[in-house]
Structure formats: structure tokens, C-alpha cells
HTML snippet that shows the backbone in 3Dmol.js (N, CA, C, O; Angstrom):
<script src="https://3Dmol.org/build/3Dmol-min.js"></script>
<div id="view" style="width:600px;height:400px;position:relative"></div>
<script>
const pdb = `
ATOM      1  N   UNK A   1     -54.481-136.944-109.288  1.00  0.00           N
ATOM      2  CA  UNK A   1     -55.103-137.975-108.493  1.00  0.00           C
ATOM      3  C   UNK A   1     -54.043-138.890-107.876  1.00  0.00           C
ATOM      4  O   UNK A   1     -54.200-139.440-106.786  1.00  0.00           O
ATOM      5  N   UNK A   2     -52.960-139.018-108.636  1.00  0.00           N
ATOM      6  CA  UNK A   2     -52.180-140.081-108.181  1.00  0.00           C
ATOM      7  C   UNK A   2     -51.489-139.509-107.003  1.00  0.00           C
ATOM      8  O   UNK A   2     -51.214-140.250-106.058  1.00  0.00           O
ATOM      9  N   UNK A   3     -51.127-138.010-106.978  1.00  0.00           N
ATOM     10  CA  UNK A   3     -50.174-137.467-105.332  1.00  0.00           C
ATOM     11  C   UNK A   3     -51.364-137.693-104.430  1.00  0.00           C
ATOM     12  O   UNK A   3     -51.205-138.062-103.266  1.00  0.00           O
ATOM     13  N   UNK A   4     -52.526-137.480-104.942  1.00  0.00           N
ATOM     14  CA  UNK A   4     -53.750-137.765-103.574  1.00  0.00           C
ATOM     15  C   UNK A   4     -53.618-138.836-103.074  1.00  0.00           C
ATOM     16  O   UNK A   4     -53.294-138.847-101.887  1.00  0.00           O
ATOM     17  N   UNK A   5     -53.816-140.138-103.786  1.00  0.00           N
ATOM     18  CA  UNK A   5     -53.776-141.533-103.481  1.00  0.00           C
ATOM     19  C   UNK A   5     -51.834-141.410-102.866  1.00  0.00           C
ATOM     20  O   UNK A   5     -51.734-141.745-101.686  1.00  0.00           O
ATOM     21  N   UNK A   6     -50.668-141.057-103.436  1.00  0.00           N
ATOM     22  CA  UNK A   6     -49.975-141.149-102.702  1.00  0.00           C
ATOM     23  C   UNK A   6     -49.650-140.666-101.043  1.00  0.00           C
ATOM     24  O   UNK A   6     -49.186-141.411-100.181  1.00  0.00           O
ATOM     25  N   UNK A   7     -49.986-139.381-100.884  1.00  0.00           N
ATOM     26  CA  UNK A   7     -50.810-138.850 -99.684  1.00  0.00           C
ATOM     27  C   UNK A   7     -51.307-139.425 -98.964  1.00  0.00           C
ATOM     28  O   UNK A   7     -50.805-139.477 -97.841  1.00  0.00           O
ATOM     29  N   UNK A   8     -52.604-140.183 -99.256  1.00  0.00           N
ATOM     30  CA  UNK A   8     -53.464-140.663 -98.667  1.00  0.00           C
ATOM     31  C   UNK A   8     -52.375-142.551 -98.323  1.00  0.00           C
ATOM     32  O   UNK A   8     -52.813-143.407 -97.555  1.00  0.00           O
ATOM     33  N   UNK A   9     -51.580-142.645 -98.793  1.00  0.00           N
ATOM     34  CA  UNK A   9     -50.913-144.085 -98.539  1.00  0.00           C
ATOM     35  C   UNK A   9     -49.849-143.980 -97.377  1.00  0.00           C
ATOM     36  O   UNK A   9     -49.725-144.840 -96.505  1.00  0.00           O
ATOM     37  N   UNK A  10     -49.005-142.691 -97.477  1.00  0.00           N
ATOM     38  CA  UNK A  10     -48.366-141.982 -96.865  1.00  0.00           C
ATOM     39  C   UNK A  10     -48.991-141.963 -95.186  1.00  0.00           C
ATOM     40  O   UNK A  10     -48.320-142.373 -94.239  1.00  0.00           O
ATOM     41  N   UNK A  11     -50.257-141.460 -95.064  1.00  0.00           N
ATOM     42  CA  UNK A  11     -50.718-141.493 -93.771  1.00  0.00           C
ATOM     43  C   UNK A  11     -50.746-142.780 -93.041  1.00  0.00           C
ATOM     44  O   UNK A  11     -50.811-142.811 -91.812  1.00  0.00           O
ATOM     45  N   UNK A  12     -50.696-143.896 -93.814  1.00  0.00           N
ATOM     46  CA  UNK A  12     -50.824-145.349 -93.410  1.00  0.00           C
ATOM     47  C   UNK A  12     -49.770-145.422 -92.988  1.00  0.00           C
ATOM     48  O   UNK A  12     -49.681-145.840 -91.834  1.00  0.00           O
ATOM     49  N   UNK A  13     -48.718-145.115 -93.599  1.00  0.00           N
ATOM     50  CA  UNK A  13     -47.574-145.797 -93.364  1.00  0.00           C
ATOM     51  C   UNK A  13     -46.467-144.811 -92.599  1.00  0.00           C
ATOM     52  O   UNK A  13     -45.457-145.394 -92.208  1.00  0.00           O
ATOM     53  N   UNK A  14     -46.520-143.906 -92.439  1.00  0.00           N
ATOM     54  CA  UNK A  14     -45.823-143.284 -91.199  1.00  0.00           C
ATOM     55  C   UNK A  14     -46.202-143.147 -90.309  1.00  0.00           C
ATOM     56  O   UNK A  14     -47.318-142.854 -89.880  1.00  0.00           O
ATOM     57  N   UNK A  15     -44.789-143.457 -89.682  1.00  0.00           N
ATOM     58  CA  UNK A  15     -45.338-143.221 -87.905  1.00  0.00           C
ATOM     59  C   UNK A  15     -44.590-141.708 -87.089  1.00  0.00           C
ATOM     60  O   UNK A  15     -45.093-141.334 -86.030  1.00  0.00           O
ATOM     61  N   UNK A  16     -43.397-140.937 -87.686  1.00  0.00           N
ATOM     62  CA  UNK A  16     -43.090-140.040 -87.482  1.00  0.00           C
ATOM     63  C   UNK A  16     -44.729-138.633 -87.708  1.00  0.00           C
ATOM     64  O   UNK A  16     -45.672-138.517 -88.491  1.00  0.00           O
ATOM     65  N   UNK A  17     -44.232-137.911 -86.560  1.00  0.00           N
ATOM     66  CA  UNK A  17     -45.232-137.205 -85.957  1.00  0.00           C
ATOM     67  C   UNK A  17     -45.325-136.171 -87.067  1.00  0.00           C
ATOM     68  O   UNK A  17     -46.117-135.969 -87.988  1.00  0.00           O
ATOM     69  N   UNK A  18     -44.576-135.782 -86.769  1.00  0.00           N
ATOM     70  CA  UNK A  18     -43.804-134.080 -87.711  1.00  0.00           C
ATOM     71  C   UNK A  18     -43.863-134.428 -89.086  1.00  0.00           C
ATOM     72  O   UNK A  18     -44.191-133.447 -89.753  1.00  0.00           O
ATOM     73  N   UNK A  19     -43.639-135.611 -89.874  1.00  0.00           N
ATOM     74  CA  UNK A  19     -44.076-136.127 -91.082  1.00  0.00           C
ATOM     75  C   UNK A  19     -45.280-136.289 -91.275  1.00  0.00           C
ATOM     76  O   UNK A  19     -45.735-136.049 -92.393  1.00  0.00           O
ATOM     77  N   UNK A  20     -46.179-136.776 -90.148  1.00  0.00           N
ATOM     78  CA  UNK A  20     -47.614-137.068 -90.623  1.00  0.00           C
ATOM     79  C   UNK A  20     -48.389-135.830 -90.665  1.00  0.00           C
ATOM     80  O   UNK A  20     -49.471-135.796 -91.251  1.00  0.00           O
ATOM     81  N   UNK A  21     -47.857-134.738 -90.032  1.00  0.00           N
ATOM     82  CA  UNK A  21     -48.319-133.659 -90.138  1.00  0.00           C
ATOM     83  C   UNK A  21     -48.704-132.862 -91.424  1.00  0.00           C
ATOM     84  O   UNK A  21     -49.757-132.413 -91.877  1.00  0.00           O
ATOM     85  N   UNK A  22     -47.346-132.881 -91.830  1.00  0.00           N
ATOM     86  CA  UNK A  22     -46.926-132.705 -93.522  1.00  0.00           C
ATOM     87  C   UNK A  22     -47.922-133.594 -94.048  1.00  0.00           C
ATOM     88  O   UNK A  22     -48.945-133.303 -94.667  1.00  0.00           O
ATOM     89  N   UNK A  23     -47.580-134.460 -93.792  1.00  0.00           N
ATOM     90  CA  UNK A  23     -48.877-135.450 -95.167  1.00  0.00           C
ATOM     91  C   UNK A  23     -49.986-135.139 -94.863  1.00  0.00           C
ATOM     92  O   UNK A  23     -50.627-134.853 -95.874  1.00  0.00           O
ATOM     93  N   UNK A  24     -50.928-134.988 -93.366  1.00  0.00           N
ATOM     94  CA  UNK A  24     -51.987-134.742 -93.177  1.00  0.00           C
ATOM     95  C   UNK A  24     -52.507-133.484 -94.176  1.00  0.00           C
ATOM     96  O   UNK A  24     -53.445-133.487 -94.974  1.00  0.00           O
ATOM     97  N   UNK A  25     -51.286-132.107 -93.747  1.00  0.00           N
ATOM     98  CA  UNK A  25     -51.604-131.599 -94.344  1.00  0.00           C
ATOM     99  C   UNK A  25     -51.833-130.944 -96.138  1.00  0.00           C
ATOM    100  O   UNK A  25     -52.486-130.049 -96.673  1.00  0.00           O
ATOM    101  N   UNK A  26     -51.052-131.805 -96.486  1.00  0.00           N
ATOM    102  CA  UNK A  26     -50.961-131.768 -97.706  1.00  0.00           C
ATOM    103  C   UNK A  26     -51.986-132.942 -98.230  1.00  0.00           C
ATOM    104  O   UNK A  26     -51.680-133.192 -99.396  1.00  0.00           O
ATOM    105  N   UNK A  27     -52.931-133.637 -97.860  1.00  0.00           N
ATOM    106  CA  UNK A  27     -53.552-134.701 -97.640  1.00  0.00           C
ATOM    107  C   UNK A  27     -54.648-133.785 -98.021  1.00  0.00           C
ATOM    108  O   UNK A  27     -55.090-133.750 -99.170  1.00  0.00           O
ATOM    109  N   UNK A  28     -55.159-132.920 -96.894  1.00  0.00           N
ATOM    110  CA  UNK A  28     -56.417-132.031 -96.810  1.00  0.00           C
ATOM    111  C   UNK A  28     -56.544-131.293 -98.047  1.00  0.00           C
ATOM    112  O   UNK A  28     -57.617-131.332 -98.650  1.00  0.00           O
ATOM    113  N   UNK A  29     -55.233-130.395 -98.645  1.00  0.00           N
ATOM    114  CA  UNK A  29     -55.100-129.443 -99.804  1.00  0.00           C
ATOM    115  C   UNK A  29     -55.404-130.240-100.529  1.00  0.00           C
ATOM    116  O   UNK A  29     -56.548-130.074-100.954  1.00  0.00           O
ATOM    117  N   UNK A  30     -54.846-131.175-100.941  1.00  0.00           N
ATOM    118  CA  UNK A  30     -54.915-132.061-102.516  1.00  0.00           C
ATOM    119  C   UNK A  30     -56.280-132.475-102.283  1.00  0.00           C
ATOM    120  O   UNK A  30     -56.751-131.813-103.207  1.00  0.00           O
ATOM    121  N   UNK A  31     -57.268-133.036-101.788  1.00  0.00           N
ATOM    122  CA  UNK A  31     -58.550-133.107-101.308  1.00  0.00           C
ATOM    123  C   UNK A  31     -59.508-132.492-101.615  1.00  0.00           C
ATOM    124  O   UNK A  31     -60.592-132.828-102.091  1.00  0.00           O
ATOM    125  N   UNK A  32     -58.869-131.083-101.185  1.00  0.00           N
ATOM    126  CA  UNK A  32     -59.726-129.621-101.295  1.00  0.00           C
ATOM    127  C   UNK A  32     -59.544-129.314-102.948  1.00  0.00           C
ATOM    128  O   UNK A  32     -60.324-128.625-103.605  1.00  0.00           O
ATOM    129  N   UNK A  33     -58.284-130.014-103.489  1.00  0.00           N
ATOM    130  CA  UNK A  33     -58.704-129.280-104.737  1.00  0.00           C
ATOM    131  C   UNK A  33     -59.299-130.114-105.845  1.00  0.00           C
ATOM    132  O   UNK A  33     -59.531-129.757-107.000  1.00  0.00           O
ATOM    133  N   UNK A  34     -59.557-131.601-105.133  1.00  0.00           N
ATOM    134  CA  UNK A  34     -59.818-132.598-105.928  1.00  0.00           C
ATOM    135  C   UNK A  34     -61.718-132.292-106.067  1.00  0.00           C
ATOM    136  O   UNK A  34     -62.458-132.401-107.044  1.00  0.00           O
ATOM    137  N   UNK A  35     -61.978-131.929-104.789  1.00  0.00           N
ATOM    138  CA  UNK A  35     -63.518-131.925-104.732  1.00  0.00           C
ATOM    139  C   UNK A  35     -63.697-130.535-105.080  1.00  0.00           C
ATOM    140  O   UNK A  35     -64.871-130.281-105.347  1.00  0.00           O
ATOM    141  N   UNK A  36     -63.052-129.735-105.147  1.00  0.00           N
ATOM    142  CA  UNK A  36     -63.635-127.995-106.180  1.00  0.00           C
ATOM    143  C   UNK A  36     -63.484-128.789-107.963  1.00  0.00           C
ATOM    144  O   UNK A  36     -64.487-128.997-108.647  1.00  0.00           O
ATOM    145  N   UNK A  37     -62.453-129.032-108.304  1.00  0.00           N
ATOM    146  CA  UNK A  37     -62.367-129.683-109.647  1.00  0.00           C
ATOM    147  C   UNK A  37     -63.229-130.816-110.353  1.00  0.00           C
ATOM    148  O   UNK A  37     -63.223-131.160-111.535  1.00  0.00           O
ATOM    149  N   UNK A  38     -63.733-131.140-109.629  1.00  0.00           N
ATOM    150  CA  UNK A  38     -64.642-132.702-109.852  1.00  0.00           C
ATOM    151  C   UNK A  38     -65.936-132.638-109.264  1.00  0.00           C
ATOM    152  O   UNK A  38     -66.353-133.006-108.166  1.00  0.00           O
ATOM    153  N   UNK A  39     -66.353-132.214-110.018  1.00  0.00           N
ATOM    154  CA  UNK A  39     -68.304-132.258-110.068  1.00  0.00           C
ATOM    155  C   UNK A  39     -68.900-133.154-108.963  1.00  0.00           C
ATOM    156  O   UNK A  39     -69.474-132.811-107.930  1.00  0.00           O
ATOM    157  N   UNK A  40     -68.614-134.423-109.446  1.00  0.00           N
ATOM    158  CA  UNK A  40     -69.384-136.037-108.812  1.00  0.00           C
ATOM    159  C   UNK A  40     -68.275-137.002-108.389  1.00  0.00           C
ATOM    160  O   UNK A  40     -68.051-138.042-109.008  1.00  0.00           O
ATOM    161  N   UNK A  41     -67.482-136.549-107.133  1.00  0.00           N
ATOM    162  CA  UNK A  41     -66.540-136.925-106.849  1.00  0.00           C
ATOM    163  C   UNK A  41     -67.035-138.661-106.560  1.00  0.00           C
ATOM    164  O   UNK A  41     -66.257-139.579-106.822  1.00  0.00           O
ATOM    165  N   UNK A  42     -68.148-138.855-106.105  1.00  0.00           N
ATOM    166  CA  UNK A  42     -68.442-140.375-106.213  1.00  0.00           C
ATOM    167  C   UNK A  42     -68.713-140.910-107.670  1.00  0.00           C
ATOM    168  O   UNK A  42     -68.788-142.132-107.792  1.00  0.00           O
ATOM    169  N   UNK A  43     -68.851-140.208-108.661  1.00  0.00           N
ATOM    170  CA  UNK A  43     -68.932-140.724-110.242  1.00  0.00           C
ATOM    171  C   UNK A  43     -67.606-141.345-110.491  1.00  0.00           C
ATOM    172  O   UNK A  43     -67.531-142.270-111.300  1.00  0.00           O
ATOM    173  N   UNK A  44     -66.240-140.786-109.676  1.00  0.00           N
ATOM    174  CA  UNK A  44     -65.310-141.475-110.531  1.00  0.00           C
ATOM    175  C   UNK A  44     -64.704-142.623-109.119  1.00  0.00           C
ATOM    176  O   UNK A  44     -63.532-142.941-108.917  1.00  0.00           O
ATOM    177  N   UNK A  45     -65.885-143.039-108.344  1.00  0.00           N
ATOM    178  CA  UNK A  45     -65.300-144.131-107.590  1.00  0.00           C
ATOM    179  C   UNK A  45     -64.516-145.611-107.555  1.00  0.00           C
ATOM    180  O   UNK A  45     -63.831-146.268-106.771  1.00  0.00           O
ATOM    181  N   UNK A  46     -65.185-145.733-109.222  1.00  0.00           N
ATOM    182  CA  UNK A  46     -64.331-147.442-109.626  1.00  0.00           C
ATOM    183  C   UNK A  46     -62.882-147.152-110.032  1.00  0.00           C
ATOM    184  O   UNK A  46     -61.910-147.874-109.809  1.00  0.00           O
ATOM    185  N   UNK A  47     -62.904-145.809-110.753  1.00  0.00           N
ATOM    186  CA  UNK A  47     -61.507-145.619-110.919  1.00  0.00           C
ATOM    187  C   UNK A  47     -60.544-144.690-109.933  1.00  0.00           C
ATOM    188  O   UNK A  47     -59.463-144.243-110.313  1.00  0.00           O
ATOM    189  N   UNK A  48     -60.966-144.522-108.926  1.00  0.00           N
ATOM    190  CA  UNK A  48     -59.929-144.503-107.576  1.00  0.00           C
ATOM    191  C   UNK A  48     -59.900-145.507-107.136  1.00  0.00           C
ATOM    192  O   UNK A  48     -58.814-145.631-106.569  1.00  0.00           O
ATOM    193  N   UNK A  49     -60.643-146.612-107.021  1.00  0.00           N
ATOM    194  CA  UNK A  49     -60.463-147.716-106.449  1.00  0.00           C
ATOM    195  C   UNK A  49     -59.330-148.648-107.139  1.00  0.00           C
ATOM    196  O   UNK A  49     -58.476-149.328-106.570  1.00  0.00           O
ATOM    197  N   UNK A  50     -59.623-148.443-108.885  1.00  0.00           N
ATOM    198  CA  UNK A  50     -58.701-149.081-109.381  1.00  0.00           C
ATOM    199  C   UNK A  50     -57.154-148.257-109.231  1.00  0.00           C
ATOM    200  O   UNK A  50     -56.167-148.992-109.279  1.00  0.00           O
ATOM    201  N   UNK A  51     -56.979-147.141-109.097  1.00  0.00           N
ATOM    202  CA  UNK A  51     -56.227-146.446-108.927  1.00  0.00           C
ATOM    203  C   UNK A  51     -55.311-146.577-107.565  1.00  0.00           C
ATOM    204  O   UNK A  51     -54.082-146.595-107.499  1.00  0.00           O
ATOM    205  N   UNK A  52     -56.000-146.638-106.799  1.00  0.00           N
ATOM    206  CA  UNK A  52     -55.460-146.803-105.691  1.00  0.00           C
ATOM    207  C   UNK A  52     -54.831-148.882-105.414  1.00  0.00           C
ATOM    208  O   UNK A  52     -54.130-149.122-104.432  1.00  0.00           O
ATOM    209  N   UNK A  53     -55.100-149.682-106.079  1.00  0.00           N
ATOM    210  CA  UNK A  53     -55.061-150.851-106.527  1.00  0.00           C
ATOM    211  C   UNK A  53     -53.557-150.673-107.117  1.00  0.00           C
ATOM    212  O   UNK A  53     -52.646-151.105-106.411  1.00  0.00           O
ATOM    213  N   UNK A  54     -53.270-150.143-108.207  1.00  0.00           N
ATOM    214  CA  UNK A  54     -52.211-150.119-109.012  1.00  0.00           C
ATOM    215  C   UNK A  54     -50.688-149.686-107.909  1.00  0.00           C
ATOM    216  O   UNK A  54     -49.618-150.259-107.701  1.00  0.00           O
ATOM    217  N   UNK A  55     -51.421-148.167-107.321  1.00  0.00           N
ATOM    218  CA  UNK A  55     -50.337-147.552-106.539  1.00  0.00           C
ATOM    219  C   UNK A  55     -49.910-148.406-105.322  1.00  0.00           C
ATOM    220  O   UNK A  55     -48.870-148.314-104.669  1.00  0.00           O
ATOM    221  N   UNK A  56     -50.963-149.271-105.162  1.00  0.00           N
ATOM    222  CA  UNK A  56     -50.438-150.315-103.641  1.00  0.00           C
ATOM    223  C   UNK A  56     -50.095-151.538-104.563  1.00  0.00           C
ATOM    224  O   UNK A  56     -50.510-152.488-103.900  1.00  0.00           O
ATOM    225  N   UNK A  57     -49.722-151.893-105.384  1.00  0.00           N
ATOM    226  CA  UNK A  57     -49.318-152.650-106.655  1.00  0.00           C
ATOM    227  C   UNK A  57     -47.529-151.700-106.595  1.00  0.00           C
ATOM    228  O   UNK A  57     -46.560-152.085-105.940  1.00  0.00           O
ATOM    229  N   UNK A  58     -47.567-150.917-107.152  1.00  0.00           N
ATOM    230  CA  UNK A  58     -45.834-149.889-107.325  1.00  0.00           C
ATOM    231  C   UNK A  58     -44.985-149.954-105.964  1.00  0.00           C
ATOM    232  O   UNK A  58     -43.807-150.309-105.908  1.00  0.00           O
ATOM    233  N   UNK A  59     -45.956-149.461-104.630  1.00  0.00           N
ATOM    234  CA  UNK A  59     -45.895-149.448-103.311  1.00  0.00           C
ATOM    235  C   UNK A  59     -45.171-150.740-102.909  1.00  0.00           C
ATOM    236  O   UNK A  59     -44.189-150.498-102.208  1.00  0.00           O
ATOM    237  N   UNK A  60     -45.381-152.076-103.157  1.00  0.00           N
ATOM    238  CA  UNK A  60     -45.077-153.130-103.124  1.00  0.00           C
ATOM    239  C   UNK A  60     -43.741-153.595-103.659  1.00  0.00           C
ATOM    240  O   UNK A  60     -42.901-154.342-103.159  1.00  0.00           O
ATOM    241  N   UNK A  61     -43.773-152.976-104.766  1.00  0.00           N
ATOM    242  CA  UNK A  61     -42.625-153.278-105.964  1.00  0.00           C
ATOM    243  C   UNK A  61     -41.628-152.774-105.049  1.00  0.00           C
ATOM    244  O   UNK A  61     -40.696-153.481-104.667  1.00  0.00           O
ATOM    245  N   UNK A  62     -41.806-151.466-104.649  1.00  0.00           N
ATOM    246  CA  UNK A  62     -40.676-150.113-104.349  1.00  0.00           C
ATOM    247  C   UNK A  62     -39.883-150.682-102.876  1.00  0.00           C
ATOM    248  O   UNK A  62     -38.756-150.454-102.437  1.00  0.00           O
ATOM    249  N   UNK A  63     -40.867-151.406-102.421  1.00  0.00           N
ATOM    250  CA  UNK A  63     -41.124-151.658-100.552  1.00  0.00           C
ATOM    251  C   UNK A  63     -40.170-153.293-100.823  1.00  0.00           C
ATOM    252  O   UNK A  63     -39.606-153.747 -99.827  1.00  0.00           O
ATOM    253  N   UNK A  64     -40.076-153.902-101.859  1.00  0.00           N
ATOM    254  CA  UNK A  64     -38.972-155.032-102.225  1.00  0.00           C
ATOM    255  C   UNK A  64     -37.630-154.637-102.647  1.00  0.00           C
ATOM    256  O   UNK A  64     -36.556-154.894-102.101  1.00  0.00           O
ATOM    257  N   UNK A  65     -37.855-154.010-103.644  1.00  0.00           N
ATOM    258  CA  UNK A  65     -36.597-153.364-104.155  1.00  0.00           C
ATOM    259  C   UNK A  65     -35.970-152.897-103.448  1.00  0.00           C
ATOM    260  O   UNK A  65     -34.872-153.454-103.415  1.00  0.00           O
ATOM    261  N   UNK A  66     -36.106-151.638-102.412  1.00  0.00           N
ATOM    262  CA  UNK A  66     -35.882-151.284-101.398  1.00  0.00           C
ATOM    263  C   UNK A  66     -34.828-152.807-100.453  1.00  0.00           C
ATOM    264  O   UNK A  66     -33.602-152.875-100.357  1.00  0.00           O
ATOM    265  N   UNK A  67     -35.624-153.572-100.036  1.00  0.00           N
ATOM    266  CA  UNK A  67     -34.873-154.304 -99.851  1.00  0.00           C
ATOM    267  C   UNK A  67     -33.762-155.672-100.176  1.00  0.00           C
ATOM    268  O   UNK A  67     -32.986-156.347 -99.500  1.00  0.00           O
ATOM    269  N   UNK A  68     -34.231-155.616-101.728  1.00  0.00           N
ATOM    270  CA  UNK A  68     -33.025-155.953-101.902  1.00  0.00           C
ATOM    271  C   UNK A  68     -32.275-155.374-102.321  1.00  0.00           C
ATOM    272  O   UNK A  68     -31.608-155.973-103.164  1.00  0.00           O
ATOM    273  N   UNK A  69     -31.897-153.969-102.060  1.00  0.00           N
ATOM    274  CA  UNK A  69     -30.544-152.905-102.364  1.00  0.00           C
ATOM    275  C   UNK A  69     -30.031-153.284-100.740  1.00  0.00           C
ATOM    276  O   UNK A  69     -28.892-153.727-100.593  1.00  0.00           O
ATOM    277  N   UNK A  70     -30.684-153.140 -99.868  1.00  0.00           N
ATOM    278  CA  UNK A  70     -30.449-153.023 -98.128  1.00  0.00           C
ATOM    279  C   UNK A  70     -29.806-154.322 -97.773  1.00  0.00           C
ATOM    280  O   UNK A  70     -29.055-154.253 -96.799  1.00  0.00           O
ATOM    281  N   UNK A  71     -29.944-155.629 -98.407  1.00  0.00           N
ATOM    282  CA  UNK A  71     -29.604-157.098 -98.418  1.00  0.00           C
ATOM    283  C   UNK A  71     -28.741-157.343 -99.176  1.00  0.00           C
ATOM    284  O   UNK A  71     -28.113-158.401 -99.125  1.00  0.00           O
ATOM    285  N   UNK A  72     -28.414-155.957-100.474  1.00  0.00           N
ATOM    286  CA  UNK A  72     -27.331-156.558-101.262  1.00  0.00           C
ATOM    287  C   UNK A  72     -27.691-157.755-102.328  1.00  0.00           C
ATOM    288  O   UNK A  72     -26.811-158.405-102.893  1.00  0.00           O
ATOM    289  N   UNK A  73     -29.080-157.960-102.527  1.00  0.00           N
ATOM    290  CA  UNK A  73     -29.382-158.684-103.483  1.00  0.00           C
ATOM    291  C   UNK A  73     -29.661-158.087-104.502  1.00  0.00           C
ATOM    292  O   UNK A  73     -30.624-157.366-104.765  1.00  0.00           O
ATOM    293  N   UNK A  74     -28.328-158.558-105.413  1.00  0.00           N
ATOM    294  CA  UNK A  74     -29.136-157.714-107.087  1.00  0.00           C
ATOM    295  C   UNK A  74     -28.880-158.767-108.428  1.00  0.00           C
ATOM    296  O   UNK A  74     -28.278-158.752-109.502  1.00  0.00           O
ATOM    297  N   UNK A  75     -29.619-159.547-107.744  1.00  0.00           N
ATOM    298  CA  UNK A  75     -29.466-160.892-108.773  1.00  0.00           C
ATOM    299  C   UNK A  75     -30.838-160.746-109.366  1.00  0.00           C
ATOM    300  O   UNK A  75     -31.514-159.722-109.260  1.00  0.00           O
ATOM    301  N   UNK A  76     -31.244-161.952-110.065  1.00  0.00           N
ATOM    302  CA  UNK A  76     -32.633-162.118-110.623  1.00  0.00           C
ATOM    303  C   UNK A  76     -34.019-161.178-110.025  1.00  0.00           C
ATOM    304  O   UNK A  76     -34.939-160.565-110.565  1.00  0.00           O
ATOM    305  N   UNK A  77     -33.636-161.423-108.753  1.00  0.00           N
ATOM    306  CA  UNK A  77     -35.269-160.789-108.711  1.00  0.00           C
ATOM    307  C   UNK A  77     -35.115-159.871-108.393  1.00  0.00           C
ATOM    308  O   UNK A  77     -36.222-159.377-108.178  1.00  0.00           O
ATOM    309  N   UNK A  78     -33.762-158.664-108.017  1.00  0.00           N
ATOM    310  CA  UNK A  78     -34.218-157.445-108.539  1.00  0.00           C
ATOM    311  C   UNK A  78     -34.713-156.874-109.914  1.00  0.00           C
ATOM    312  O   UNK A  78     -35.732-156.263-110.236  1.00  0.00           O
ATOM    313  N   UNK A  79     -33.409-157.380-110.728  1.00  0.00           N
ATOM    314  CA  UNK A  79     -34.102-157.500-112.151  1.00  0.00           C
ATOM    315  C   UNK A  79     -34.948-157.491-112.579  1.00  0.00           C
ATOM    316  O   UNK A  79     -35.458-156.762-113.429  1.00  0.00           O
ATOM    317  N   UNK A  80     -35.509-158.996-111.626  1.00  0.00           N
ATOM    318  CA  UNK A  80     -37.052-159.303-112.549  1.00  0.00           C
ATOM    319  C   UNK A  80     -38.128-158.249-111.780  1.00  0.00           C
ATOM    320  O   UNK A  80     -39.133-158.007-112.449  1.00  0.00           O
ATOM    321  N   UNK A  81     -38.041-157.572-110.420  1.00  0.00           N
ATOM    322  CA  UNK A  81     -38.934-156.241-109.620  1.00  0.00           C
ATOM    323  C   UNK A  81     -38.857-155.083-110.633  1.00  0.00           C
ATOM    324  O   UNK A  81     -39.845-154.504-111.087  1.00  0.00           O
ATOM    325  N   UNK A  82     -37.524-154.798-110.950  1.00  0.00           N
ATOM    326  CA  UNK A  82     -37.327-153.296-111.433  1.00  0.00           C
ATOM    327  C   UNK A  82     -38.037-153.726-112.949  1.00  0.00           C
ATOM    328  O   UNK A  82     -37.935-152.738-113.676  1.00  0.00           O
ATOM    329  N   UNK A  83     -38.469-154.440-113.409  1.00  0.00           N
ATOM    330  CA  UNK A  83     -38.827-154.819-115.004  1.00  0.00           C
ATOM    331  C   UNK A  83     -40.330-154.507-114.437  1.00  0.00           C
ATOM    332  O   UNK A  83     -41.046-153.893-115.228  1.00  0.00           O
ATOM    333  N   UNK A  84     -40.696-154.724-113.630  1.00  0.00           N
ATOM    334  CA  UNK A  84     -41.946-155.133-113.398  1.00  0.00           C
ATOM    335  C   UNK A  84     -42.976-153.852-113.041  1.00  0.00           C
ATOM    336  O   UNK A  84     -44.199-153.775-113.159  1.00  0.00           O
ATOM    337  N   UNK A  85     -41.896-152.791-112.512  1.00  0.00           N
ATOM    338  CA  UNK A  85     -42.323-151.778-112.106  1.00  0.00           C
ATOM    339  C   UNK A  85     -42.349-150.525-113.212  1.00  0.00           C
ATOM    340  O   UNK A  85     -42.780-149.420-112.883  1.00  0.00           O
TER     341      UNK A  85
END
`;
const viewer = $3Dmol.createViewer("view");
viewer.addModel(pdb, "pdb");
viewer.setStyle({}, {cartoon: {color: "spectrum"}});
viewer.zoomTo();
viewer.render();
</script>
């Protein structure tokens, strides 16, 4: 579930063509095998929701950290990001 929700975050956030392709399509597969595997794919809706909550929670972490390696900041609040994650 979690490469789906990553997948599915992936499409948001690229803008390269030839990449979104890839994710689209690997988007559709992981999809296809989520709804053959899972009976009542709306039964487990609170916990994709919470799921998808957490990963844009990591997404966040990764999307700071990220920049403070790029800024050269590796004082406290990388520290205190990479603890957090």
C-alpha cells in the first residue's frame, strides 16, 4: 500500500513528461493489483486516508532535509528533522 500511496504522490509532484509516464504507469499496475487483492477496497478507506496522512507527513520531512543538505545547514534542525523521521 505504501509504493501505491507513494506512486500516487509522485504524480503530484512531477512535472517531467517521460517520468510521469513511468509513475502513471506503474500507478495503474500497483492499482490493478491492489483492487484484485482486496475484496472491499472502500472497507479499508480510513486507513488509506490515514496512510496517505503519514506519507505526506515523511514527504515533508524528506522535502526539508533535502534542503538543508542543499543550504549546507546541518545544525539543530537537521538533527532535530532526521530524529523525527
Amino acid at each position: 500500500m505504501r509504493m501505491w500511496w507513494c506512486s500516487a504522490r509522485s504524480v503530484e509532484r512531477f512535472r517531467d513528461t517521460v517520468k510521469l509516464a513511468h509513475v502513471h504507469a506503474e500507478l495503474a499496475a500497483l492499482t490493478a493489483a491492489r483492487d484484485r487483492a482486496i475484496v472491499d477496497p472502500a472497507g479499508i478507506a480510513d486507513l488509506a486516508a490515514e496512510l496517505r496522512g503519514v506519507n505526506e507527513a515523511q514527504w515533508t520531512i524528506a522535502d526539508r532535509l533535502r534542503k538543508c543538505e542543499w543550504t549546507g545547514d546541518f545544525g539543530a534542525q537537521l538533527v532535530d528533522l532526521a530524529r523525527s523521521e
